[in-house]
Chimera marker file (.cmm) of the C-alpha trace (Angstrom):
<marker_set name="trace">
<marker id="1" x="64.296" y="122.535" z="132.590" r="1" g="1" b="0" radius="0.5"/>
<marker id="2" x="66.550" y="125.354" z="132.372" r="1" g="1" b="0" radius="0.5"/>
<marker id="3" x="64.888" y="129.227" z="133.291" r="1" g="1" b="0" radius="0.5"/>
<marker id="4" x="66.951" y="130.977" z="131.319" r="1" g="1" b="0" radius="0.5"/>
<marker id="5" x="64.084" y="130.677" z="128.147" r="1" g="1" b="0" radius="0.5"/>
<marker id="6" x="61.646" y="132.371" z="130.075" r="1" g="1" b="0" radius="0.5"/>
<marker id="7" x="63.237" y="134.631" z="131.556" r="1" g="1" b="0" radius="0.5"/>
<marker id="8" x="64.572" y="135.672" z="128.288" r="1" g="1" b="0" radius="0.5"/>
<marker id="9" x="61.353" y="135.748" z="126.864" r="1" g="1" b="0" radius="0.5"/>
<marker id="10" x="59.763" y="137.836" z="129.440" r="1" g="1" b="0" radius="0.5"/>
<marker id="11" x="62.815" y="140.162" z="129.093" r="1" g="1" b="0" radius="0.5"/>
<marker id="12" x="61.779" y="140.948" z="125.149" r="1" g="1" b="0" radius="0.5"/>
<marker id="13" x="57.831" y="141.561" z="125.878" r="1" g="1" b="0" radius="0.5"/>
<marker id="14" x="58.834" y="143.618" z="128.518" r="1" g="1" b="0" radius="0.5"/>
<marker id="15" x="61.372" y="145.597" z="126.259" r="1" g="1" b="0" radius="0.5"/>
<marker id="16" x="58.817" y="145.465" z="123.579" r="1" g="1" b="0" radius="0.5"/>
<marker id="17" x="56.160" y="146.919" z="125.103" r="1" g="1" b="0" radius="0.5"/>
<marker id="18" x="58.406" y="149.681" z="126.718" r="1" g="1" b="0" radius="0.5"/>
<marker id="19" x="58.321" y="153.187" z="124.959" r="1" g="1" b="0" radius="0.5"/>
<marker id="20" x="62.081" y="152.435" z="123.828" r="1" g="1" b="0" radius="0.5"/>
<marker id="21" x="61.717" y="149.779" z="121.857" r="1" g="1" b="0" radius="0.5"/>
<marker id="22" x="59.308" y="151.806" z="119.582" r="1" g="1" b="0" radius="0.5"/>
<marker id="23" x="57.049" y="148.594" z="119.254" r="1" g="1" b="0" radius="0.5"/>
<marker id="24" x="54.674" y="149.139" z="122.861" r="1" g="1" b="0" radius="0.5"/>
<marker id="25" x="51.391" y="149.692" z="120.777" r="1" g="1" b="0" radius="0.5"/>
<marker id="26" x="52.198" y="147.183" z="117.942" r="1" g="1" b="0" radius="0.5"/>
<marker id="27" x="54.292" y="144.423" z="120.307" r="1" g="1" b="0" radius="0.5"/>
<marker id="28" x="51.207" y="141.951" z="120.780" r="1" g="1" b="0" radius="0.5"/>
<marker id="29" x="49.870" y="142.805" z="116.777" r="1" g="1" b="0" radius="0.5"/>
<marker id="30" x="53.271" y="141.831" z="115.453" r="1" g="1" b="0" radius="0.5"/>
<marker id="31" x="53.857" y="138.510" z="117.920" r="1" g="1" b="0" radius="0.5"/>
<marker id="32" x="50.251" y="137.243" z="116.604" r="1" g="1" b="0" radius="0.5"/>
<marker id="33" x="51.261" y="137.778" z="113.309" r="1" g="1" b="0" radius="0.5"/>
<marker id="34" x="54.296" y="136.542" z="112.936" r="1" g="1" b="0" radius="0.5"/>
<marker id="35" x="53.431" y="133.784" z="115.212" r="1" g="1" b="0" radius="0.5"/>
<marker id="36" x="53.090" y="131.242" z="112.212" r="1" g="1" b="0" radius="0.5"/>
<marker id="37" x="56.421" y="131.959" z="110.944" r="1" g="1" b="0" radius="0.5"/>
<marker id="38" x="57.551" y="132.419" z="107.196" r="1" g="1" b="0" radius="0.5"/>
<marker id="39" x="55.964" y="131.093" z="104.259" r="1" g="1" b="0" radius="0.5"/>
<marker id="40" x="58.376" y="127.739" z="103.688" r="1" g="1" b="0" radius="0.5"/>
<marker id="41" x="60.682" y="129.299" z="100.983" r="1" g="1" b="0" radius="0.5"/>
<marker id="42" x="60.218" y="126.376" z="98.841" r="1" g="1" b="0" radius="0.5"/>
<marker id="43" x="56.599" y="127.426" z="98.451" r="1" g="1" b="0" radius="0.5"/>
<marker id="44" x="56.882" y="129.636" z="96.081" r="1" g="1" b="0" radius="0.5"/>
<marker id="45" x="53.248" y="130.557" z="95.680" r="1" g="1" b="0" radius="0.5"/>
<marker id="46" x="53.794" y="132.634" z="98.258" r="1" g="1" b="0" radius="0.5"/>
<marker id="47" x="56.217" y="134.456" z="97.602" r="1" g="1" b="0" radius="0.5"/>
<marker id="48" x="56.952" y="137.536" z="94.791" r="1" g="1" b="0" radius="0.5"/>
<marker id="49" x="60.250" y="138.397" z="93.734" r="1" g="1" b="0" radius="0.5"/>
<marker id="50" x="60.977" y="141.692" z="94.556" r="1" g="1" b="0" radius="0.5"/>
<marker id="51" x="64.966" y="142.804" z="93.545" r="1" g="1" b="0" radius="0.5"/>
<marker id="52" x="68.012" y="141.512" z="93.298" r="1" g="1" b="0" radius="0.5"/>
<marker id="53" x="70.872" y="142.001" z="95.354" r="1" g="1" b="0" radius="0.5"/>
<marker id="54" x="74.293" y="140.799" z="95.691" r="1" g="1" b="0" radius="0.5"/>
<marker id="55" x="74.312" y="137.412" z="95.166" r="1" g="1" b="0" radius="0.5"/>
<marker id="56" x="70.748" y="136.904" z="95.680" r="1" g="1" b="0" radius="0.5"/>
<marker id="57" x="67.648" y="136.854" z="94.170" r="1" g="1" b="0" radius="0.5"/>
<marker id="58" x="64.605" y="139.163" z="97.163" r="1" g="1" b="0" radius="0.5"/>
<marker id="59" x="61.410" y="137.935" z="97.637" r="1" g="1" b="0" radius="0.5"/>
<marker id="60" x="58.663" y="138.869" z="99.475" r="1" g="1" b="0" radius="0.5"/>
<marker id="61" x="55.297" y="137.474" z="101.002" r="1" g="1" b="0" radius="0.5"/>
<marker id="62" x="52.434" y="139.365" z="103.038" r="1" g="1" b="0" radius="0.5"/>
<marker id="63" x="50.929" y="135.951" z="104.488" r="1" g="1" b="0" radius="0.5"/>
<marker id="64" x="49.325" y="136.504" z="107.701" r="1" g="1" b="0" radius="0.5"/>
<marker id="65" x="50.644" y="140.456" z="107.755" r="1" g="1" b="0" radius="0.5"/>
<marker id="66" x="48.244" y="142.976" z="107.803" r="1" g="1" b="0" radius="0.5"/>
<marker id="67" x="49.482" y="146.824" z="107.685" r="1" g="1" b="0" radius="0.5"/>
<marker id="68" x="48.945" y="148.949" z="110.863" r="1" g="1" b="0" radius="0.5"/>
<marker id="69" x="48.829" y="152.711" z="109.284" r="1" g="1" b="0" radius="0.5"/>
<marker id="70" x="51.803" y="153.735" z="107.361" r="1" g="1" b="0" radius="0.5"/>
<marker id="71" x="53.403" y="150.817" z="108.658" r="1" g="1" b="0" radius="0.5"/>
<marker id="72" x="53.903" y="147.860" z="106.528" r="1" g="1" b="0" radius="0.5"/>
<marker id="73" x="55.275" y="144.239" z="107.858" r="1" g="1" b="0" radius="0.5"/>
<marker id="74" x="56.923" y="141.341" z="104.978" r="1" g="1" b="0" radius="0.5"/>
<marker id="75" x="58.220" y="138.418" z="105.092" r="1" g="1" b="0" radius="0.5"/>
<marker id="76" x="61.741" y="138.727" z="103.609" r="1" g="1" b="0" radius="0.5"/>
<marker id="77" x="63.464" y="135.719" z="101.483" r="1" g="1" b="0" radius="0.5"/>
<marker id="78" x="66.961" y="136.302" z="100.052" r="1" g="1" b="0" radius="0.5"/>
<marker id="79" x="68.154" y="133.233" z="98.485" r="1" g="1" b="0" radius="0.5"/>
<marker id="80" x="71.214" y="132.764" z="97.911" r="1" g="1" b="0" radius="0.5"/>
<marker id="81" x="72.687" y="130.000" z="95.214" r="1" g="1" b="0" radius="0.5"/>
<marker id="82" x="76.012" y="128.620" z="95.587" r="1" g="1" b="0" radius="0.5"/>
<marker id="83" x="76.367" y="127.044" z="91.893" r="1" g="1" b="0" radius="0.5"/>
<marker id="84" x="79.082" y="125.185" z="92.338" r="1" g="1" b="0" radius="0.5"/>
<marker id="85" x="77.528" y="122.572" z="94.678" r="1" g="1" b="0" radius="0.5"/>
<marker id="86" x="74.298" y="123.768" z="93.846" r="1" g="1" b="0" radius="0.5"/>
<marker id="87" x="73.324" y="124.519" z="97.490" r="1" g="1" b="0" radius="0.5"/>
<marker id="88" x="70.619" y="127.503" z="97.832" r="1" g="1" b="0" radius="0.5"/>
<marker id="89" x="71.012" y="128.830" z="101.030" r="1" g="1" b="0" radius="0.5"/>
<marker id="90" x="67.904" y="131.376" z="102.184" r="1" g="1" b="0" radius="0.5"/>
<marker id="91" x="67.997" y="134.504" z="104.713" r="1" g="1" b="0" radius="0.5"/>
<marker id="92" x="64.569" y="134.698" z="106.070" r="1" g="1" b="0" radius="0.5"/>
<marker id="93" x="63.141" y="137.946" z="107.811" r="1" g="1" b="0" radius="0.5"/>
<marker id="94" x="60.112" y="140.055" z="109.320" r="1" g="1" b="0" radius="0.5"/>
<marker id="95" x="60.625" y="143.514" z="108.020" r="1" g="1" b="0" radius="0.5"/>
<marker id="96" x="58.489" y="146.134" z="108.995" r="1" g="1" b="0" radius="0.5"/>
<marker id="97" x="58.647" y="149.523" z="106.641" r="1" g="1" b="0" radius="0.5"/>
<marker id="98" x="57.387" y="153.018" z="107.553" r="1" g="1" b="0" radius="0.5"/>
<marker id="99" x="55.765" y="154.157" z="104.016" r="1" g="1" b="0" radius="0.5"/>
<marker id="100" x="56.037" y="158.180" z="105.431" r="1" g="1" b="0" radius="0.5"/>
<marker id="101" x="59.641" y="158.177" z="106.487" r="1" g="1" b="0" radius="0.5"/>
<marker id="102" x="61.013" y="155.680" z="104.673" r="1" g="1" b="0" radius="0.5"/>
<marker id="103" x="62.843" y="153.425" z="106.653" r="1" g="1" b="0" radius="0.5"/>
<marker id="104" x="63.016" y="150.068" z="107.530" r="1" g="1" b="0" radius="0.5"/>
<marker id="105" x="64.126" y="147.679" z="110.215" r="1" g="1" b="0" radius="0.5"/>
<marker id="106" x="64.449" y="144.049" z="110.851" r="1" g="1" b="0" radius="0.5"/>
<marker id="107" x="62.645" y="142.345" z="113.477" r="1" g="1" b="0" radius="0.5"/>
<marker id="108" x="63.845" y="139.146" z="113.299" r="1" g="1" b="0" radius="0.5"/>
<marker id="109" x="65.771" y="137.269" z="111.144" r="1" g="1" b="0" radius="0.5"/>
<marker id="110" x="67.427" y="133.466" z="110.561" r="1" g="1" b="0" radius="0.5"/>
<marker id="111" x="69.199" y="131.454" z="108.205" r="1" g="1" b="0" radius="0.5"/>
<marker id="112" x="67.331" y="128.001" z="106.091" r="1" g="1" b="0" radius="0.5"/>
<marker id="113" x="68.876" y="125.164" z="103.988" r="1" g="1" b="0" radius="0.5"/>
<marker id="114" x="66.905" y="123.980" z="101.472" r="1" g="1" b="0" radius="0.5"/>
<marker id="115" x="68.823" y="120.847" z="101.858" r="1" g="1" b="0" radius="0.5"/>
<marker id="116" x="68.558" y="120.999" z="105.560" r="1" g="1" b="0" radius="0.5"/>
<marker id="117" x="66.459" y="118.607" z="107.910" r="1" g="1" b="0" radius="0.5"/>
<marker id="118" x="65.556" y="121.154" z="110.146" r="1" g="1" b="0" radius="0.5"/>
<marker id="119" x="62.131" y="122.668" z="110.265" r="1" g="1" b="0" radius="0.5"/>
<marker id="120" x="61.460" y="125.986" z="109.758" r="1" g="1" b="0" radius="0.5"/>
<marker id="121" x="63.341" y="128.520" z="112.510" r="1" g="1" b="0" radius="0.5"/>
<marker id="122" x="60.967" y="129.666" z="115.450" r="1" g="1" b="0" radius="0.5"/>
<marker id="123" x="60.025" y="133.409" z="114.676" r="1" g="1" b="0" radius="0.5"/>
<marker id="124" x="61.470" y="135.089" z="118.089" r="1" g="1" b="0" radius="0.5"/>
<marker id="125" x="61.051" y="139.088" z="117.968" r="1" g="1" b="0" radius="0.5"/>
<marker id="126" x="64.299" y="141.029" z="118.169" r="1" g="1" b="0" radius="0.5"/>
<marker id="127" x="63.408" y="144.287" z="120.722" r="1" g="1" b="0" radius="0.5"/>
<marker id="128" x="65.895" y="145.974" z="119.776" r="1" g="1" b="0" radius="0.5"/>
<marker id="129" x="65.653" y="146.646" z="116.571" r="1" g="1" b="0" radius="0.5"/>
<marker id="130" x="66.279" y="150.070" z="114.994" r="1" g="1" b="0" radius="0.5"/>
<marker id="131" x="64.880" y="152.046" z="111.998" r="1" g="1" b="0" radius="0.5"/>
<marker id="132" x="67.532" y="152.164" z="109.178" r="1" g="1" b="0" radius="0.5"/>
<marker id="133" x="66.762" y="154.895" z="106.842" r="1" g="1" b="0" radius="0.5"/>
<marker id="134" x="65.947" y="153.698" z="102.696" r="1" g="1" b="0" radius="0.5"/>
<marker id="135" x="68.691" y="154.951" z="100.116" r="1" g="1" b="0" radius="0.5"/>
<marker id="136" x="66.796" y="156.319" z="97.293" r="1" g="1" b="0" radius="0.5"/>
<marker id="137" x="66.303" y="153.753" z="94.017" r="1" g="1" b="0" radius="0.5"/>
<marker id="138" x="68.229" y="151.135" z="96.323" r="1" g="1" b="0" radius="0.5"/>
<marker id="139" x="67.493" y="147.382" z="96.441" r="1" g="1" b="0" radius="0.5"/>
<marker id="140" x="65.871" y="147.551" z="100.070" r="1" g="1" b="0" radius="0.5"/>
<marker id="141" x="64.033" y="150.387" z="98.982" r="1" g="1" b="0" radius="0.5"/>
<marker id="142" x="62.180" y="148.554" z="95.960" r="1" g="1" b="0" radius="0.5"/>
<marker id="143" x="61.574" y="146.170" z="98.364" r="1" g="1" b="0" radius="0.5"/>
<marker id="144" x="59.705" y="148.388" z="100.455" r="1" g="1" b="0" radius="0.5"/>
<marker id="145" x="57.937" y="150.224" z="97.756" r="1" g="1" b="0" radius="0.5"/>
<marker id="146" x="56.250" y="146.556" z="97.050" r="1" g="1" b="0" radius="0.5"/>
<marker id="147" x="55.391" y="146.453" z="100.772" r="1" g="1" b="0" radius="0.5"/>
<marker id="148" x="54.339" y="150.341" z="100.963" r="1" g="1" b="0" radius="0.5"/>
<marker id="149" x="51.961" y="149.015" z="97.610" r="1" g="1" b="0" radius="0.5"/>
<marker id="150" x="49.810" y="146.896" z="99.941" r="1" g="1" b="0" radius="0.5"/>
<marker id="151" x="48.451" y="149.830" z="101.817" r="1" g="1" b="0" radius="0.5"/>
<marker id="152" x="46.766" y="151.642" z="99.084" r="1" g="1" b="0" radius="0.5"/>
<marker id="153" x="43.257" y="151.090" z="98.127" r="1" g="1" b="0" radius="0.5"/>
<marker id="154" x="42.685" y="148.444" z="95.542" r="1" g="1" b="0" radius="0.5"/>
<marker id="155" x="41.817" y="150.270" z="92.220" r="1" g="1" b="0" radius="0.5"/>
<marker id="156" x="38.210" y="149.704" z="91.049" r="1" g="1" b="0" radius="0.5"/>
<marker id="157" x="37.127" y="151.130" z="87.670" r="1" g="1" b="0" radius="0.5"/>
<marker id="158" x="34.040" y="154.081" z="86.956" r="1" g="1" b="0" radius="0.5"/>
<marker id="159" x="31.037" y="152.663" z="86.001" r="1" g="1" b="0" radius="0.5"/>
<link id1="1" id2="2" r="1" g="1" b="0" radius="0.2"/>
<link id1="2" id2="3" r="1" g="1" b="0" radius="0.2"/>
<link id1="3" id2="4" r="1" g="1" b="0" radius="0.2"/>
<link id1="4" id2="5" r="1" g="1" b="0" radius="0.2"/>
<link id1="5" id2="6" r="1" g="1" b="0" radius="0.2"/>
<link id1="6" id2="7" r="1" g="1" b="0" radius="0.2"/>
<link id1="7" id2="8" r="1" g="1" b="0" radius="0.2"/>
<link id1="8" id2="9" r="1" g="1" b="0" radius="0.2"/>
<link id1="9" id2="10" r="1" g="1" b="0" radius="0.2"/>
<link id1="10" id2="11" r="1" g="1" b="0" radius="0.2"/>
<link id1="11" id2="12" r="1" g="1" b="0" radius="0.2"/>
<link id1="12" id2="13" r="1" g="1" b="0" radius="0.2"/>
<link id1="13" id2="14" r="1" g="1" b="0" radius="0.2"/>
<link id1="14" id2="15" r="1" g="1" b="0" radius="0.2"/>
<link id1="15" id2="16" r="1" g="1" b="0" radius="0.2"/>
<link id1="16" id2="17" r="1" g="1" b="0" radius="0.2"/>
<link id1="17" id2="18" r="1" g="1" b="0" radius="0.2"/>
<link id1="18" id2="19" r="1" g="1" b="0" radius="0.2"/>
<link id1="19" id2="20" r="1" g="1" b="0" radius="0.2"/>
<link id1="20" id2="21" r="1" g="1" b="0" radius="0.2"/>
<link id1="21" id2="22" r="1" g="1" b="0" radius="0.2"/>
<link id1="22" id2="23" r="1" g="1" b="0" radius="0.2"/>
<link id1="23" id2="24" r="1" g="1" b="0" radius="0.2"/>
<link id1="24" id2="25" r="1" g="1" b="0" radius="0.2"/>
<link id1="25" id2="26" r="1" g="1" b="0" radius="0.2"/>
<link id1="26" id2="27" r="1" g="1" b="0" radius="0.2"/>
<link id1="27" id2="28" r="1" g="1" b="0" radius="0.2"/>
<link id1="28" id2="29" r="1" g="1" b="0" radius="0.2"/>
<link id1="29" id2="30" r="1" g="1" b="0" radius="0.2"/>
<link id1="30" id2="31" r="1" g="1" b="0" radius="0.2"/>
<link id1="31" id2="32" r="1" g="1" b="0" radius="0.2"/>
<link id1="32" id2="33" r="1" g="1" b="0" radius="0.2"/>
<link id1="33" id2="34" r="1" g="1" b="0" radius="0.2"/>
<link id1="34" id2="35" r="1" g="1" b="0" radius="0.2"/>
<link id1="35" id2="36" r="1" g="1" b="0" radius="0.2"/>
<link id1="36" id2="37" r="1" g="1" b="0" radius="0.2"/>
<link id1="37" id2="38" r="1" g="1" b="0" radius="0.2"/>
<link id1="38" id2="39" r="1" g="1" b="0" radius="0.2"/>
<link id1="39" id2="40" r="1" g="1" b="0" radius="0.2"/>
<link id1="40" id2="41" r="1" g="1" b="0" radius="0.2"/>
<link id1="41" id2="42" r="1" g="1" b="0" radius="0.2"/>
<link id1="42" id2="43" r="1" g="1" b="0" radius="0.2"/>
<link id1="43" id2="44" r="1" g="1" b="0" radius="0.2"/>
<link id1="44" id2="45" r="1" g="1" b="0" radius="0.2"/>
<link id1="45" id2="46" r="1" g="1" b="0" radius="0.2"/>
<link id1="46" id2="47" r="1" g="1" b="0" radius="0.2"/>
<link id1="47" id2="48" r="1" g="1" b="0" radius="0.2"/>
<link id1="48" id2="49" r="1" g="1" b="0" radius="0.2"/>
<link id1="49" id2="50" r="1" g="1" b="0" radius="0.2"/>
<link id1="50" id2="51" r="1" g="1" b="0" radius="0.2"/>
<link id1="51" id2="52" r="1" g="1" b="0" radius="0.2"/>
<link id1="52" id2="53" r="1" g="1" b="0" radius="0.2"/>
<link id1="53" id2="54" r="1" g="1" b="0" radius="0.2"/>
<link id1="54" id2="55" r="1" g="1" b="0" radius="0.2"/>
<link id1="55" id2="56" r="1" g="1" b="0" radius="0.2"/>
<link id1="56" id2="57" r="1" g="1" b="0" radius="0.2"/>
<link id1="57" id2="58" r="1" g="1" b="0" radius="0.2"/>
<link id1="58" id2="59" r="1" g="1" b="0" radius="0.2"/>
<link id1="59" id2="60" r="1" g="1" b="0" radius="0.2"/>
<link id1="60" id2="61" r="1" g="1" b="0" radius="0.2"/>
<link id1="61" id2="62" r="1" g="1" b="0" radius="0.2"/>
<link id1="62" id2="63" r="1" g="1" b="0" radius="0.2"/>
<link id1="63" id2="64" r="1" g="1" b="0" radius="0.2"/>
<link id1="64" id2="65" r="1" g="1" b="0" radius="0.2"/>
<link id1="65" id2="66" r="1" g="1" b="0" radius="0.2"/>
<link id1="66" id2="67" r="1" g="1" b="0" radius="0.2"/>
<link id1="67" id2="68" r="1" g="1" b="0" radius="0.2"/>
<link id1="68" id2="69" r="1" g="1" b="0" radius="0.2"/>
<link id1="69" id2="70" r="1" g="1" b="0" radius="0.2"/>
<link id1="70" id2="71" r="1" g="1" b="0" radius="0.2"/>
<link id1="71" id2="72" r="1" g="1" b="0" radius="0.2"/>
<link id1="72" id2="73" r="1" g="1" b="0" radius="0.2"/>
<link id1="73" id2="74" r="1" g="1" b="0" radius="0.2"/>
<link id1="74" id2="75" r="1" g="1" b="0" radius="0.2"/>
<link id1="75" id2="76" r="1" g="1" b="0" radius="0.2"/>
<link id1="76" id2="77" r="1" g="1" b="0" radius="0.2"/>
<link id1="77" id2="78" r="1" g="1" b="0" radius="0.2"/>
<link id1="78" id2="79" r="1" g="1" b="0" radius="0.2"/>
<link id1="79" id2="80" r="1" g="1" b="0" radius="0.2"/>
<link id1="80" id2="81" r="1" g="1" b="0" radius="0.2"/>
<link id1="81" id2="82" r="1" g="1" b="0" radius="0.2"/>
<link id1="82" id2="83" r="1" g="1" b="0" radius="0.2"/>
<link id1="83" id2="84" r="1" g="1" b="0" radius="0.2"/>
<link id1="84" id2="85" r="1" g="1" b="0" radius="0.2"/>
<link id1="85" id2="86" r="1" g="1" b="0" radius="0.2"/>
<link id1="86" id2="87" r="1" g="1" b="0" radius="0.2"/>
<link id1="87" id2="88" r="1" g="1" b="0" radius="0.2"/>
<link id1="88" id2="89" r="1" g="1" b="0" radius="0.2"/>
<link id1="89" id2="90" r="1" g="1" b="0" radius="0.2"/>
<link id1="90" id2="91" r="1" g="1" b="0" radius="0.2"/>
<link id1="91" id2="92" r="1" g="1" b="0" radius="0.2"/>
<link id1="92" id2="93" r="1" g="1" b="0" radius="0.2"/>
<link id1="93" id2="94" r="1" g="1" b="0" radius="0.2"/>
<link id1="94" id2="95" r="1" g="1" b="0" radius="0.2"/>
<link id1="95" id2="96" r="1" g="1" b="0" radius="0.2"/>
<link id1="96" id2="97" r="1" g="1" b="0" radius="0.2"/>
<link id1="97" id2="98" r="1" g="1" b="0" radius="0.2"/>
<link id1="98" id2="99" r="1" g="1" b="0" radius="0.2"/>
<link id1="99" id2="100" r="1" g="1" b="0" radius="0.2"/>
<link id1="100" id2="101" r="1" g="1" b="0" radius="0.2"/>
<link id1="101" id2="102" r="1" g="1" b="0" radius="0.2"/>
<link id1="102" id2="103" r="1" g="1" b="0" radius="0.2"/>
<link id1="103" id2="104" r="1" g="1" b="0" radius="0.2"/>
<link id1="104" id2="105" r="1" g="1" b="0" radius="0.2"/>
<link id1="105" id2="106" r="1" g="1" b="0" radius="0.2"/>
<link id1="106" id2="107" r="1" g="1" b="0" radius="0.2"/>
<link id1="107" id2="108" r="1" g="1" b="0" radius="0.2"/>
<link id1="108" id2="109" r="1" g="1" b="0" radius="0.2"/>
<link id1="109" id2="110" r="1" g="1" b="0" radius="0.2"/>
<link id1="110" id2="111" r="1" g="1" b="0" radius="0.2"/>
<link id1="111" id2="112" r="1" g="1" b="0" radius="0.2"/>
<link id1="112" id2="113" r="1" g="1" b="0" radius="0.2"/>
<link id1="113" id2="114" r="1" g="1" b="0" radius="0.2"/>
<link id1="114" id2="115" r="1" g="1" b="0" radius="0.2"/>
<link id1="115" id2="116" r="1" g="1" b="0" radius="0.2"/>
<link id1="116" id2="117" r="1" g="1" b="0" radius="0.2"/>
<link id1="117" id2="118" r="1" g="1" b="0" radius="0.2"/>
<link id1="118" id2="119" r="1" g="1" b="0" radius="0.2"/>
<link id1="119" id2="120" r="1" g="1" b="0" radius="0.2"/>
<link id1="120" id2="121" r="1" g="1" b="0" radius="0.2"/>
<link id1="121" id2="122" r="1" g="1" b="0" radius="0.2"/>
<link id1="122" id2="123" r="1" g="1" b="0" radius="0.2"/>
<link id1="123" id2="124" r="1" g="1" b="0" radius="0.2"/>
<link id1="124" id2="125" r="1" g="1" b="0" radius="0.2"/>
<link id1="125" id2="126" r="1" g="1" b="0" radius="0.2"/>
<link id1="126" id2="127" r="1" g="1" b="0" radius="0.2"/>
<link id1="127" id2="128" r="1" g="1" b="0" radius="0.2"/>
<link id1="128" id2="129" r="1" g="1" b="0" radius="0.2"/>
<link id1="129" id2="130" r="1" g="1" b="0" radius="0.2"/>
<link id1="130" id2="131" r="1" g="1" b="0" radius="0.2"/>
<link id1="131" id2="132" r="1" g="1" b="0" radius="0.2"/>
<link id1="132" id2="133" r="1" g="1" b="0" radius="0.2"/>
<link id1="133" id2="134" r="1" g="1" b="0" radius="0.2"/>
<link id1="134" id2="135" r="1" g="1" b="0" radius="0.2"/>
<link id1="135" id2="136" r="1" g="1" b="0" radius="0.2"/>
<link id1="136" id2="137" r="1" g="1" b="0" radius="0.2"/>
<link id1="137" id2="138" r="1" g="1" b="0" radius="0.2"/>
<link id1="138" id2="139" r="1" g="1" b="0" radius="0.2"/>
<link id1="139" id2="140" r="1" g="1" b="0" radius="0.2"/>
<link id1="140" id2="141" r="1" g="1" b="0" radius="0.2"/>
<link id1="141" id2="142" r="1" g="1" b="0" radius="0.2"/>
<link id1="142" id2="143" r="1" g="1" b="0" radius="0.2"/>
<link id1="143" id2="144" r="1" g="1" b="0" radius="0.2"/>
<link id1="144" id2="145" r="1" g="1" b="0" radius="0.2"/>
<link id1="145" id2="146" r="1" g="1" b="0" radius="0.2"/>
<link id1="146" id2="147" r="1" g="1" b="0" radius="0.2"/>
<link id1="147" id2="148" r="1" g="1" b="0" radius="0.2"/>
<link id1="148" id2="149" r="1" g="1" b="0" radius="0.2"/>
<link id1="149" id2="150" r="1" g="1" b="0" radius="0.2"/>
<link id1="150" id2="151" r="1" g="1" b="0" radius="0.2"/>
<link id1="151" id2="152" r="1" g="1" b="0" radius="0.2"/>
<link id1="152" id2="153" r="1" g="1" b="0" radius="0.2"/>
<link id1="153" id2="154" r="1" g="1" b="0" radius="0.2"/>
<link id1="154" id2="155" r="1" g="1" b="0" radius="0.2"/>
<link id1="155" id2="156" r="1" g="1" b="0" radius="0.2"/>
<link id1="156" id2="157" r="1" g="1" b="0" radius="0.2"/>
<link id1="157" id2="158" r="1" g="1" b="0" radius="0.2"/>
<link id1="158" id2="159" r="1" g="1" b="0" radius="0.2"/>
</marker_set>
């Protein structure tokens, strides 16, 4: 069996729990939760459409993603439909949101065929991932507006 796997993979903890990487308190909360993968994008119970962009139709799931202050993890689906031959093609993501400075970056990210026979793609962390900052009233930033929604308090009436 080839090395090269584990080295790489002790490579990215190592780079995720150093202080460049940004991710050394949250490396081992993210990996845990993200360890299940995606929601299947067929399912689409679990998912809430969130925009549109280009070409695609956003959605967005919390499954198995809890918030860690102002920061806020999602599942990202952007599926894409090729009419013509009726293909839907799917861009799935881990996005994780800062709700004070508004930006976002993506942790990890893969492409799914609904008419593929491949299972679902392994969630593998991407270290080196940078904060992008949000465009006001842009697509990514409704998207994180829904995400940035999951950390306030539910809303319970006066009795």
């Amino acid at each position: 069996m080839p090395r090269w796997p584990i080295i790489a993979a002790v490579l990215l903890v190592s780079y995720l729990v150093s202080p460049a990487s940004g991710l050394q308190d949250d490396a081992a909360p993210i990996a845990a939760m993200a360890s299940r993968g995606p929601p299947s994008p067929t399912s689409r119970a679990a998912w809430r459409w969130a925009t549109a962009i280009a070409g695609a139709n956003v959605y967005v799931s919390f499954r198995d993603l809890r918030p860690r202050g102002s920061i806020t993890l999602a599942w990202i689906d952007s599926e894409y439909l090729n009419s013509a031959s009726s293909i839907h093609t799917h861009m799935l993501e881990l996005m994780q949101f800062d709700c004070v400075t508004h930006r976002l970056r993506s942790l990890w990210h893969a492409p799914y065929s609904e008419h593929a026979e491949d299972a679902m793609p392994k969630v593998a962390l991407d270290g080196t991932a940078t904060w992008q900052q949000l465009a006001p009233g842009s697509a990514w930033g409704r998207v994180a507006a829904l995400s940035c929604s999951e950390l306030a308090p539910p809303v319970t009436a006066n009795r």
